[in-house]
N, C-alpha and C positions, 0 to 999 in steps of 0.2 A: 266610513268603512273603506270608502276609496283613497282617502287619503292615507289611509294605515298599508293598505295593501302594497301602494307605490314606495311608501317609506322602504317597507319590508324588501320590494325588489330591489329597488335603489342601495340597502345596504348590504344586502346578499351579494349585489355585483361588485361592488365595492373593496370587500371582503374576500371576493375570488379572485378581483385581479390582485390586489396584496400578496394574496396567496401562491401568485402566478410569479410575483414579481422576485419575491423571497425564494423560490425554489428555483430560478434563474440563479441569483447573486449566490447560495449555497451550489447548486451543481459547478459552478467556475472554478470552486474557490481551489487553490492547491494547482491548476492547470497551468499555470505559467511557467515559464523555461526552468532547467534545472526537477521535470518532474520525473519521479521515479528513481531509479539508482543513476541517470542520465547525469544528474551534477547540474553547474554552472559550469563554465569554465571559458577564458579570456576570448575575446573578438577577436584579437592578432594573432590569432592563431597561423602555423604555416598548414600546407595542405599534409603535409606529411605528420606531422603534429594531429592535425584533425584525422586521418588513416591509423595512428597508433592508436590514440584513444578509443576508435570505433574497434577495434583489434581488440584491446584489453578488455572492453566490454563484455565482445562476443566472448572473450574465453571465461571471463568471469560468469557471465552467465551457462555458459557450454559446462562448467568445470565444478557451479550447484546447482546444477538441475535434479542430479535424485537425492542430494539433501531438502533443496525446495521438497521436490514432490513426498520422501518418507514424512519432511515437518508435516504437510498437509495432509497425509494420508494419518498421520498420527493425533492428529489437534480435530477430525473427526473422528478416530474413534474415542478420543477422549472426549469429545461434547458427545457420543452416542452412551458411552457409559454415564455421564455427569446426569445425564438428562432418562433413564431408567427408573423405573419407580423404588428399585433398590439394589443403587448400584453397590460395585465391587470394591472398597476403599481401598483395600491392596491392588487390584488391577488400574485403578484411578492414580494411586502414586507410581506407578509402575511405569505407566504411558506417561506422565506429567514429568519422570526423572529422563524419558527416553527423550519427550521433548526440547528440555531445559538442554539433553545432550547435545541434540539436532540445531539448535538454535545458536548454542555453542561455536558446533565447527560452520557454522554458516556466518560468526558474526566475525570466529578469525579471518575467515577469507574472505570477508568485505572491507576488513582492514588491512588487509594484503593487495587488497585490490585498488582499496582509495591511496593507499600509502605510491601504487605503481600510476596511478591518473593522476597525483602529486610531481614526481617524477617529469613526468610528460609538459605537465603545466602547473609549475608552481601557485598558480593565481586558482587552481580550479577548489570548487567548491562544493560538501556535498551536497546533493539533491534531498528533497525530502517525500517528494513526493505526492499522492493523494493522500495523505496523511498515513503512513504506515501501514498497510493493509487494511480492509476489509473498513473501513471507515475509518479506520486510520494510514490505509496507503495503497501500496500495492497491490494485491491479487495475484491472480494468479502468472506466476512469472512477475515481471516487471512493468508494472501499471498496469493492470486489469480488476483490481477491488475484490479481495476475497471472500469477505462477506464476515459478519460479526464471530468474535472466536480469535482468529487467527491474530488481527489487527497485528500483524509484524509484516506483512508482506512480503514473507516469505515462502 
């Protein structure tokens, strides 16, 4: 009986630090340079070079901010209708076509935006992120994890 007991401790610990150790190597992952809409972009950079790009950033982030905020405020009330014991299938395509809209004018101007950090540094590269929102990237703004749903990080 003592011998069964020890096993049992002995694999229970075993077990928890694997468990410790995997949720280390998972929380990392995606955290290396180039995270978020941040890029990669060349070491030889001038200081003036690295001053534009922090420039383009802020305006690109400054310029969808209430696109960000309408996508999120819209990709809740569409998981609050999805999730209804009987939802609205017209207000469900409704909100889904206003999204696809929002998402839209959000991915032109990330293309506007990467095409202007191109510009600046032909060598730069984009970021990807935590993986695209909400377990795929982003969150809220630019690296903060939105939470399941959203996963565009926008």
């Amino acid at each position: 009986m003592q011998k069964t007991w020890i096993s049992g401790v002995v694999i229970t610990g075993i077990f928890i630090m694997l468990m410790g150790i995997d949720g280390d190597a998972i929380a990392g992952m995606g955290m290396g340079g180039g995270r978020g809409m941040g890029g990669g972009y060349s070491s030889n950079l001038t200081d003036d070079q690295i001053s534009q790009m922090a420039t383009e950033q802020q305006a690109f982030l400054k310029s969808t901010t209430d696109v960000r905020e309408q996508l999120r405020e819209h990709a809740v009330l569409l998981r609050a209708e999805r999730s209804k014991k009987t939802p609205d299938a017209a207000k469900i395509t409704s909100l889904q076509n206003e999204v696809n809209t929002l998402r839209s004018q959000l991915d032109a101007a990330r293309q506007k935006h990467l095409a202007m950090m191109k510009k600046i540094d032909p060598n730069f590269v984009e970021g990807r992120g935590m993986g695209r929102g909400m377990g795929r990237g982003m969150g809220q703004g630019m690296g903060q994890g939105m939470g399941p749903g959203m996963g565009n990080g926008y």
